[in-house]
C-alpha positions as CSV (number, residue, x, y, z in Angstrom):
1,X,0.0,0.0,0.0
2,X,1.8,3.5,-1.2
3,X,-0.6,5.7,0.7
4,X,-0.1,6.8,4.3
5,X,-1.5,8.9,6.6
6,X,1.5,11.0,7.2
7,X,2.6,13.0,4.4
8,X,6.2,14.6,4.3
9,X,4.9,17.7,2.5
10,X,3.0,18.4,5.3
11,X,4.9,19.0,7.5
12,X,5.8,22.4,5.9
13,X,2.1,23.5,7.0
14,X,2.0,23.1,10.9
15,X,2.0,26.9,10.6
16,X,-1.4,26.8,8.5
17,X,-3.0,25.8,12.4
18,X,-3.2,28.9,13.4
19,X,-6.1,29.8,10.7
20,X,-8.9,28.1,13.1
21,X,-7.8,29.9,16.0
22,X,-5.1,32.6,15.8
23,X,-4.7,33.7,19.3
24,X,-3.9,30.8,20.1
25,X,-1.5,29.8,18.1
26,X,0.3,32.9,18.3
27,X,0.9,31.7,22.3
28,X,1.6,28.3,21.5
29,X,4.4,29.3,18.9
30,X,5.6,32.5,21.4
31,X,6.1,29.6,24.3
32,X,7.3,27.4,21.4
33,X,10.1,29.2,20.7
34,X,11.0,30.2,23.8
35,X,11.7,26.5,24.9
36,X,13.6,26.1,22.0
37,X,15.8,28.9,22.7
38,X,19.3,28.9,24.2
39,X,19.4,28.6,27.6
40,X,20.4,26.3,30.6
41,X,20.6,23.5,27.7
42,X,21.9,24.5,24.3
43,X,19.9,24.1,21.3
44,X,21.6,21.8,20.2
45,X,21.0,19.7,23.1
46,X,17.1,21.1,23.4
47,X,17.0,18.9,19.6
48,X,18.3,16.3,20.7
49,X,15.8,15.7,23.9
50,X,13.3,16.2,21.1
51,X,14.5,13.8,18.7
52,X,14.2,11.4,21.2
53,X,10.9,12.6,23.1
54,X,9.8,12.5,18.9
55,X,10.6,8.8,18.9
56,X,8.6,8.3,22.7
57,X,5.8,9.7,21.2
58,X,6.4,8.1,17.5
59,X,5.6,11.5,15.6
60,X,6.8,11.3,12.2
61,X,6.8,14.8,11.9
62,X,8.6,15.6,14.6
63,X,11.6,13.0,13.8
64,X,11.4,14.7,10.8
65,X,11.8,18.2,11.9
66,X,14.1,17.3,15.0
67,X,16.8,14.9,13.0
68,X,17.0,17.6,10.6
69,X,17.2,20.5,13.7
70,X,20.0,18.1,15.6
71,X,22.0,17.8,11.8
72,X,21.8,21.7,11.7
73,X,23.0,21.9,15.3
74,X,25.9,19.8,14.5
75,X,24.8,16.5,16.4
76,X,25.6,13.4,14.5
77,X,24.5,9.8,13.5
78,X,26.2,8.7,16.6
79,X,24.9,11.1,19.5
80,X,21.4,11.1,17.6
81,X,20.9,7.3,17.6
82,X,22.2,7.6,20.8
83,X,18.9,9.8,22.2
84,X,16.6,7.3,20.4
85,X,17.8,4.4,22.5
86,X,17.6,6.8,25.9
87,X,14.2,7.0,24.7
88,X,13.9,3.6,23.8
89,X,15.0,2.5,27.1
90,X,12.8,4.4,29.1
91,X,9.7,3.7,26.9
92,X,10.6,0.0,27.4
93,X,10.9,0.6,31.3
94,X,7.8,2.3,31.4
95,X,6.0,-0.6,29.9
96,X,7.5,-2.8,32.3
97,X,7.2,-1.0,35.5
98,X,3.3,-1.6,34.6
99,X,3.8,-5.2,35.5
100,X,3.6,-4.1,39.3
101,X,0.3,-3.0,38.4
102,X,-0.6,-6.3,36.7
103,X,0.9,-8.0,39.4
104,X,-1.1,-6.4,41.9
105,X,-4.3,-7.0,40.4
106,X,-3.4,-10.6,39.5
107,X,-2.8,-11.3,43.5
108,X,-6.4,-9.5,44.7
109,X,-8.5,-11.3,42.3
110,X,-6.6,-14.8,42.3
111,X,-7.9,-17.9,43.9
C-alpha cells in the first residue's frame, strides 16, 4: 500500500494551524520558541531531547523536523541514535514498571 497517513509535504504546514484559532496559536508558537531557545541547555541539546521525546511519542513529523534541527546543530548519527535508545530504554521501562500493576491485580483477584 503507497498511501499513508502521514505526508512529508505536510509538515511544511504546521503553521497553517493557526487559521482556526489565531490567538492561540500565536501563544503556542511564542512559548514554542521560547523552549527552543538557548538557555540552561543548548539548542543543540534542546534537539536532541526532542529527537528522542519524537521517537517516545512516535511522531513522524517531529523526527522529521528534530533529525534535521539536531544535523543543523551539529549533532551526528552517533549522539542522535544515541537519544533514540535513551528514549527507547525508558519507553521499554515504562512498559515494564506496569507489571507491578498487573501483578497487583493478579494477586487480589486470584484464587
Amino acid at each position: 500500500m503507497s498511501d499513508s497517513y502521514y505526508k512529508r509535504t505536510d509538515l511544511p504546514k504546521f503553521a497553517e494551524i493557526s487559521e482556526g484559532a489565531p490567538g492561540l496559536a500565536s501563544k503556542f508558537f511564542d512559548y514554542y520558541g521560547a523552549v527552543f531557545a538557548e538557555g540552561a541547555l543548548s539548542e543543540r541539546e534542546k534537539a536532541l531531547i526532542a529527537l528522542a521525546v519524537a521517537h517516545a511519542v512516535q511522531c513522524p513529523y517531529c523526527i522529521d523536523a528534530y533529525t534535521q534541527a539536531c544535523l543543523e546543530k551539529g549533532s551526528n548519527n552517533e549522539e542522535m541514535t544515541e537519544a533514540v535508545h535513551v528514549s527507547c530504554a525508558i519507553r521499554g521501562g515504562a512498559s515494564l514498571v506496569h507489571g507491578v500493576q498487573m501483578k497487583n491485580i493478579a494477586e487480589k483477584i486470584s484464587f
